[in-house]
N, C-alpha and C positions, 0 to 999 in steps of 0.2 A: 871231486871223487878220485880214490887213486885210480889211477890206472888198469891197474891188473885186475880192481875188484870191478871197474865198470865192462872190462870186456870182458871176464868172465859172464858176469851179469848179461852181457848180448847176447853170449851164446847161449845160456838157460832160458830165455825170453824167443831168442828165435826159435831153439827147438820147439819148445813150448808151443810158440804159433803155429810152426808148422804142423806139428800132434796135431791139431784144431782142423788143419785146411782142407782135408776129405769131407769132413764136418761139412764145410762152406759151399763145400761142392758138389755135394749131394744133393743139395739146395736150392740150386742152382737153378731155371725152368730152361728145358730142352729151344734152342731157336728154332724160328718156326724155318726156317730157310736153309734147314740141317741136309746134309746130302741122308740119302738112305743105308749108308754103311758107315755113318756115323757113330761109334760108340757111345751110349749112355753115359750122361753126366754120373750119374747112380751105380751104374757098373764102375766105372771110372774109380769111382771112392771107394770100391768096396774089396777092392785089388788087395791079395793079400799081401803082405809085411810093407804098404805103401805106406802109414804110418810111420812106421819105422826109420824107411828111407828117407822120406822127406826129413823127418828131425835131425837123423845125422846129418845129413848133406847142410842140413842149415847151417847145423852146430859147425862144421869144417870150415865151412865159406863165410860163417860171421867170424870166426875165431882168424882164419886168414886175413882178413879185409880190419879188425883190430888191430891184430899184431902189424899190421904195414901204412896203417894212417896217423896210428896214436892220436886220434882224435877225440876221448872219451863223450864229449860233447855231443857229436853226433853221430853216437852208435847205436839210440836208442830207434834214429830212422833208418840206419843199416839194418838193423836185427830185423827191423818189419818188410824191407824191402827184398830181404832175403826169403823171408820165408815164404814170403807173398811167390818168390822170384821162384822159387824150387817147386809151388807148387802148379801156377801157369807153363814152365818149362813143360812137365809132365803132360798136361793137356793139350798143351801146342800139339806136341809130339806126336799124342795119340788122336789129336782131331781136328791140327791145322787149323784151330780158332783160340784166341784169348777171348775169356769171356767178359764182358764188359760188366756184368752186375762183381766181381774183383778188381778190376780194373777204375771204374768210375770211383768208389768211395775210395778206396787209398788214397787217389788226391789229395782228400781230408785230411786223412787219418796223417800222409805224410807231412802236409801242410802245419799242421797241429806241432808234431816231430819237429818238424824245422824250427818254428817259433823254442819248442823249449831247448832247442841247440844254441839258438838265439841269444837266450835268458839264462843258459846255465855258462855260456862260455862270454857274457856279453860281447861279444864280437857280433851285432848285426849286420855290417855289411859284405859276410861272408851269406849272409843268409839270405842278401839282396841276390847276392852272388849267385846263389844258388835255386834262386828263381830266375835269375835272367838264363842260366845257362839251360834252364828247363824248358823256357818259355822258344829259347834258340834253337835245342833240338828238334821240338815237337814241331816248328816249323822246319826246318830241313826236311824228317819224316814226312810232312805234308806233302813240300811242295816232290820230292819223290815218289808220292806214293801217286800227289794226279796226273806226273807224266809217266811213270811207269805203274798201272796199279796191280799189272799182272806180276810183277818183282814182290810184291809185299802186301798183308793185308791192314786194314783201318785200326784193326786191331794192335799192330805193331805200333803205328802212331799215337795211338793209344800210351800205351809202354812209355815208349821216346821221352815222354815226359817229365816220369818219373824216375827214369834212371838219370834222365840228366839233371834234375833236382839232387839226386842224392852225389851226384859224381861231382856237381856246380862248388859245395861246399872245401870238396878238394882240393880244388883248383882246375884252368882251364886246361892245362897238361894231361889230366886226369879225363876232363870231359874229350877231347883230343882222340887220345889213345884208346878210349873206352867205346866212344861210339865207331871211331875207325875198323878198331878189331874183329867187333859184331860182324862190319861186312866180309871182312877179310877172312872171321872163321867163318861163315855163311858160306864164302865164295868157296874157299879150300878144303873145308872139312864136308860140305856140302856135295862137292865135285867126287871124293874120294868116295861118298858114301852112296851115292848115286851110279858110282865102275862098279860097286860091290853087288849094287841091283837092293840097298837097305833101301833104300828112298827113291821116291820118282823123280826121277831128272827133269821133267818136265814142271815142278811144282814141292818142294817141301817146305817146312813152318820155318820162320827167321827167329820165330823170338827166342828159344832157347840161345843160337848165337850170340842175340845181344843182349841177353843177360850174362855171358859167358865173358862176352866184349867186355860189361862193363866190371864182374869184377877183377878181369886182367888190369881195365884203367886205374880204379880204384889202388891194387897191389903194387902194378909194374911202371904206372902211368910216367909219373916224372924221370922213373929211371930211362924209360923207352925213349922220353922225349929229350931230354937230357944225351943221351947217344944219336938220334938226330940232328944236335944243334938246333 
């Protein structure tokens, strides 16, 4: 496929998805172990122009992350992990949980993705690639999360996995840079936002960071690493 015509194609497809993910989230059943100033999944989706934003936002971030991999092969698991990604940011935010009935089927849904990245670009052992680098993070995130579990929640490692599935295809420059960042904007952008009194110092969501992280790896990765030697 040319190029130009398969990233266009991502970003029509992500927005697309993302238009859907209030949908999803609506859907969604309240956890029973919800603090009591927990925002409704159902409020949550019903936000107005949230719609809206999530599609553009997709549409930016998949058409960025095209334009700097040229990977047409596997944009068709970018476009879903973005939109997926815009729309758990949002919720983190507003309720410090990723929810796992999103979280759990993507697996699939990216697993599936990977294979036809597989098959449309025969290169399989980018796609081995990119489950060892998934299987690598989601272990990191663990073993992090059981000695500090008050630093992050299950949910994050959750995530972990699938970013580094989609970052593993890249290369490991990518997975590198990607999941470094997360903590690095967690740490910095977190600190700054916490002097401001936006966020509790004592506890806010990581995942928007490391979704943030990974598509800096994904964009800047080799460059970044490349200037580190």
């Amino acid at each position: 496929m040319n190029p130009i015509t398969a990233a266009t194609s991502a970003v029509i497809v992500s927005a697309a998805l993302a238009l859907l993910g209030p949908m999803w989230l609506a859907r969604i059943p309240e956890p029973t172990d919800a603090e009591d100033d927990k925002p409704l999944y159902a409020t949550l989706a019903a936000a107005r122009w949230l719609r809206t934003s999530l599609a553009l936002t997709a549409a930016v971030v998949t058409a960025t992350v095209a334009w700097a991999i040229k990977s047409p092969a596997i944009l068709p698991l970018w476009a879903y992990v973005v939109a997926i990604g815009v729309l758990l940011a949002y919720v983190d935010w507003r309720t410090k949980r990723l929810p796992t009935r999103i979280i759990a089927p993507s697996y699939g849904v990216v697993i599936v993705l990977l294979g036809l990245a597989g098959a449309l670009s025969g290169d399989w052992s980018r796609a081995v690639q990119s489950l060892l680098a998934g299987a690598v993070v989601f272990v990191l995130f663990f073993v992090a999360w059981l000695i500090f579990p008050r630093g992050m929640g299950y949910g994050d490692v959750r995530l972990s996995g699938i970013l580094g599935i989609a970052l593993g295809w890249l290369g490991w420059a990518e997975v590198s840079v990607g999941i470094y960042a997360g903590f690095v904007f967690g740490a910095v952008i977190g600190l700054v936002l916490s002097r401001m009194r936006i966020v509790d110092a004592k506890g806010f969501p990581f995942g928007p960071f490391m979704l943030v992280g990974a598509w800096f790896g994904a964009v800047f990765g080799p460059a970044i690493a490349g200037y580190m030697g």
